[in-house]
Every structure is written in C-alpha cells, then in structure tokens.
N, C-alpha and C positions, 0 to 999 in steps of 0.2 A: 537613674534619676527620676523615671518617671512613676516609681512605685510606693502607694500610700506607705506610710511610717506603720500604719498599724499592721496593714499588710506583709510589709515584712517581718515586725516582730515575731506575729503570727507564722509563716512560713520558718522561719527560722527555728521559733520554736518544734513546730512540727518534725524537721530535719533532724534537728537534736536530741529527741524525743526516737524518734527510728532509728538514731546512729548508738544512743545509747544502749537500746534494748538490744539491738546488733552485737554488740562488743559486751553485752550480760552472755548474751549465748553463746560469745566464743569464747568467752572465761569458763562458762561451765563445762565445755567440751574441750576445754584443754585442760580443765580439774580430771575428767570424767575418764575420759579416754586416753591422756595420754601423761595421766600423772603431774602435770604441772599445777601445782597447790596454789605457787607464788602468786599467782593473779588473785584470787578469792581477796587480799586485803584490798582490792581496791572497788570491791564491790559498795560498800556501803556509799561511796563517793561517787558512783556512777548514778547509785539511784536518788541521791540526791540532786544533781546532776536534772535526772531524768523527773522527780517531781517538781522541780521548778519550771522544766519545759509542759508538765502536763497542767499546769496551773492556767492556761491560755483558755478560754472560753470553747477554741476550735475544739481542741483535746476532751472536752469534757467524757463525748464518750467512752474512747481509751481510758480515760479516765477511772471510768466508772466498771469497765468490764476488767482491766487489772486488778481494782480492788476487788472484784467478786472470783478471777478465777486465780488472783496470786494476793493474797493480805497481807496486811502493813507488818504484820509479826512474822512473818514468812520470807519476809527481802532481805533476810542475812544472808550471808556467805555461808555456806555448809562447812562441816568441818571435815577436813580432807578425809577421805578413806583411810581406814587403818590396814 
C-alpha cells in the first residue's frame, strides 16, 4: 500500500518485460534443440506482450539496444527446421 502508482506500473512493467524475453528463449530452445515447433505461434503475442511493457520511460534503454541488436522485422517466429 505504501508504493507510488507509478512506481509500480513501472516495476511491473519491468518484470514483464524480463519474463517475457525469458519465455522468447525458452521457445527458441525448445524449437532448436528439442524439436518442439508448437510454441513458435505464440511468439508474435509475446513480443507484443513485451513492446507494451517496453513502452515505460524506465525501458527506454532496453528499448533502444533490442532494436539495434534484434529489429522490428526480425521478431517473427522462425520457421521450423526442415
């Protein structure tokens, strides 16, 4: 109760923001290494997910290093190995 409103939004965001990127890399390495494809549809929903959490002021920098070392036409879901 005793914690500002924006403070939490912020924090909040933050978390969702590291939970979602968390759970990108364990869809990729469950595509990658152990052949599970099925998760890859639900990538585009996670990174949506994950640029509303980056939209927070605190984020800006994550922000700004995602789009430089992963771009916006790059956050598709890969298409499974053949």
């Amino acid at each position: 109760p005793d914690i500002a409103p924006g403070n939490f939004a912020a924090s909040y965001a933050i978390l969702g923001a590291q939970r979602g990127l968390k759970v990108l890399g364990i869809f990729a390495r469950q595509s990658r290494a152990h052949g599970n494809h099925g998760l890859l549809g639900h990538i585009p929903r996670i990174w949506r997910y994950i640029e509303e959490d980056l939209a927070v002021p605190e984020l800006s920098p994550v922000r700004a290093l995602l789009a430089e070392i992963l771009p916006l036409e790059r956050r598709l879901p890969l298409a499974p190995p053949a």
